[in-house]
ZAMARGU-4260 file (C-alpha; in steps of 0.2 Angstrom, whole numbers, plus 5000, padded with zeros to 4 digits):
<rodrens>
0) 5000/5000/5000 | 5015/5012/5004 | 5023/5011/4988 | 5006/5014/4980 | 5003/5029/4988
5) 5020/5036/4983 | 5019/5032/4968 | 5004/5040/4965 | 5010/5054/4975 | 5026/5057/4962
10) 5012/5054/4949 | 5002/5069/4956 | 5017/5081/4959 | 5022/5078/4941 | 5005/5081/4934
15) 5003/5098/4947 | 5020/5102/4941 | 5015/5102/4923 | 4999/5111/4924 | 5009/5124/4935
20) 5022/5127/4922 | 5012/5127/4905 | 5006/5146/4910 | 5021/5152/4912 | 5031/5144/4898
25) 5019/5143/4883 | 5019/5161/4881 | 5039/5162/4885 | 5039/5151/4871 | 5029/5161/4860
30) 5038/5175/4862 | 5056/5170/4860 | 5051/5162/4842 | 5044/5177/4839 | 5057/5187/4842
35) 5071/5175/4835 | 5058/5176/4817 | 5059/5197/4821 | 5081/5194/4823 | 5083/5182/4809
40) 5075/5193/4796 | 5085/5209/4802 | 5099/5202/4807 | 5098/5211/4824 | 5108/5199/4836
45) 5106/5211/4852 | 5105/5200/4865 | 5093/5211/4877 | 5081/5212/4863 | 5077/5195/4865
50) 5078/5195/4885 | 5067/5208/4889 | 5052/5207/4880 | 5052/5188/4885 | 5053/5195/4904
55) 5038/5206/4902 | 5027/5191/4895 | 5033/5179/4910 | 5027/5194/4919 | 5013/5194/4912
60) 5008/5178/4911 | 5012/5178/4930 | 5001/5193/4933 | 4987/5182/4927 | 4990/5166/4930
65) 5000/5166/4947 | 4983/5163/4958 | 4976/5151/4950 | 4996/5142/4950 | 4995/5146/4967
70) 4977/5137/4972 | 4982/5124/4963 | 4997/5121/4973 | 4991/5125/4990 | 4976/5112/4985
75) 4990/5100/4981 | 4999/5103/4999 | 4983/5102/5008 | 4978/5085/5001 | 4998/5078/5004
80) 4994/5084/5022 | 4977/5076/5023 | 4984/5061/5018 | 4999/5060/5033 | 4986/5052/5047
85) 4985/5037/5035 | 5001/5034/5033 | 5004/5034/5050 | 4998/5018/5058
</rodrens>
C-alpha cells in the first residue's frame, strides 16, 4: 500500500507540476520564436532584445496566471497533508 501511495503521490506532483508550468512557459515560448523570426529577418543579434520582452510576458503571464498556480498548489499541499494520518499507523 505504501509504495502505492508514493507512487501515485510522484504521479500527482508531476502532473501539478506540469499544469503549474504550462502558463508560464507557453507564452515564453511564444515570444522567444517570435522574436528570434523578428532577429533572423533583420539580422539584429542584440542580446537584450530577445531577454526583455520575454521577461515582460513571463510577467505577464504571472500577473494572470500566478493565483490560479498558486490554488492549485496550495490544494496539492493540503491534500499531501490530509493524507499524513493514514500513513501513520
Amino acid at each position: 500500500m505504501d509504495q502505492d501511495y508514493f507512487i501515485g503521490v510522484a504521479q500527482q506532483a508531476l502532473w501539478i507540476l506540469a499544469l503549474a508550468t504550462t502558463p508560464i512557459l507557453l507564452p515564453a515560448l511564444v515570444a522567444g520564436l517570435i522574436l528570434g523570426m523578428v532577429q533572423a529577418a533583420t539580422s539584429i543579434n542584440e542580446q537584450t532584445l530577445s531577454f526583455v520582452p520575454k521577461l515582460i510576458v513571463v510577467g505577464i503571464a504571472l500577473a494572470i496566471f500566478g493565483g490560479a498556480i498558486l490554488v492549485l498548489l496550495a490544494d496539492f499541499t493540503r491534500d499531501i497533508f490530509a493524507r499524513i494520518p493514514d500513513l501513520v499507523r
